[in-house]
C-alpha positions in Angstrom: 0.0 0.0 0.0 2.9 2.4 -0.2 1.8 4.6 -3.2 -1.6 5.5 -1.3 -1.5 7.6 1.7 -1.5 5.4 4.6 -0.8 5.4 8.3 -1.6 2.5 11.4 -4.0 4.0 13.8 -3.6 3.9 17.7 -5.5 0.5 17.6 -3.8 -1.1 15.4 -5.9 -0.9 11.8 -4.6 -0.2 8.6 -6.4 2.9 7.2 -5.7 3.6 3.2 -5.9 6.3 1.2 -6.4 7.5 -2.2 -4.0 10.5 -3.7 -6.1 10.9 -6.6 -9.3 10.1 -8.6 -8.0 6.6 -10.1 -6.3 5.5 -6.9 -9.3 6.4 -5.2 -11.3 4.1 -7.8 -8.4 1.3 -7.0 -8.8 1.2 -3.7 -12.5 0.9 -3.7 -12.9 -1.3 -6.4 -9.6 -3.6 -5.8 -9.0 -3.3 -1.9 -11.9 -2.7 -0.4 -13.2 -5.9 1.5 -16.8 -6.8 3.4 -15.8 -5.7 6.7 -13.9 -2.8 5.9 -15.4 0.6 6.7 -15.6 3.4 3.9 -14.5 6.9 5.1 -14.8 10.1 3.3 -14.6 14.2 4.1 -18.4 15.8 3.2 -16.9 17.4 0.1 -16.2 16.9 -3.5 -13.1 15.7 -4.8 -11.6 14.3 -1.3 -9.7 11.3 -0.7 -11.5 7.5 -0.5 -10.2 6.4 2.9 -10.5 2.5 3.6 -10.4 1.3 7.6 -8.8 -2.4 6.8 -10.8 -4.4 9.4 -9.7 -8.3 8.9 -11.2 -9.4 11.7 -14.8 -8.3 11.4 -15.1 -6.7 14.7 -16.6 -3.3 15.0 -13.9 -0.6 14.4 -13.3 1.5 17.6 -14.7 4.9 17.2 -10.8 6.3 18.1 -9.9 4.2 15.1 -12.8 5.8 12.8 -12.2 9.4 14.7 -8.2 9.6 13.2 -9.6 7.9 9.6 -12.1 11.3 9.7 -9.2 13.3 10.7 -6.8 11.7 8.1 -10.2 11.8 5.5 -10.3 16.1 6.1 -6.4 16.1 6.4 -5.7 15.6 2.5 -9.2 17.2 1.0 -9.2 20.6 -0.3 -10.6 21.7 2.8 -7.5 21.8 4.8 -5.7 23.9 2.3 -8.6 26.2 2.0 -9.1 26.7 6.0 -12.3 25.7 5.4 -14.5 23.5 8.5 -15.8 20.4 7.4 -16.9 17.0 8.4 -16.2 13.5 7.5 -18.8 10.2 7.1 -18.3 6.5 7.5 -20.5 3.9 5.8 -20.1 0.1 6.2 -18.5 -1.2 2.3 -21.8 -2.3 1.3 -23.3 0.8 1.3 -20.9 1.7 -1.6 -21.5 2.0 -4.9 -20.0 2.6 -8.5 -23.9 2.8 -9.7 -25.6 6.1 -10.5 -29.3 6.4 -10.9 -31.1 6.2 -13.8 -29.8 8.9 -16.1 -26.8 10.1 -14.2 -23.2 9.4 -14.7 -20.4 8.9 -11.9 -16.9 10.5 -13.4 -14.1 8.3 -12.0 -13.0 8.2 -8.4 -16.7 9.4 -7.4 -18.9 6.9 -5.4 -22.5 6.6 -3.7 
């Protein structure tokens, strides 16, 4: 996982992720397992962060707390000073398909 952005947070889970739109599309589509968690900053054009959970135990709020963090960290948020927030989802609320008559450019998700 070295060419995404990466760190091990304080409870020992890998969080990933993406520098750009296609590595964001990697991660999702390539790494992203059933019990991982999905994390991204409440703007347009952030990072895909990915909690690796192997076990399939809940992932400790701390743990999803510095993912949000790291989410916000390397958005365009930060740069701009702007305040914003960050989500989770579980991985299967994630999705490559748009509705009806609406496209999803690469690296976007719902």
């Amino acid at each position: 996982f070295e060419k995404f952005f990466w760190f091990i947070s304080s409870e020992n889970f890998l969080v990933i992720g993406g520098r750009d739109a296609q590595q964001n599309e990697i991660l999702v589509k390539r790494y992203m397992k059933n019990s991982d968690i999905y994390v991204h900053a409440d703007l347009h054009g952030a990072a895909s962060v990915i909690v690796k959970n192997p076990t399939g135990n809940p992932v400790p709020p701390k743990t999803l707390n510095e993912a949000a963090q790291f989410a916000v960290c390397f958005s365009a948020a930060w740069d701009s000073k702007v305040v914003t927030s960050a989500y989770w989802v579980n991985s299967d609320q994630v999705s490559k398909t748009a509705p009806s008559g609406e496209y999803l450019t690469l690296g976007s998700f719902m």
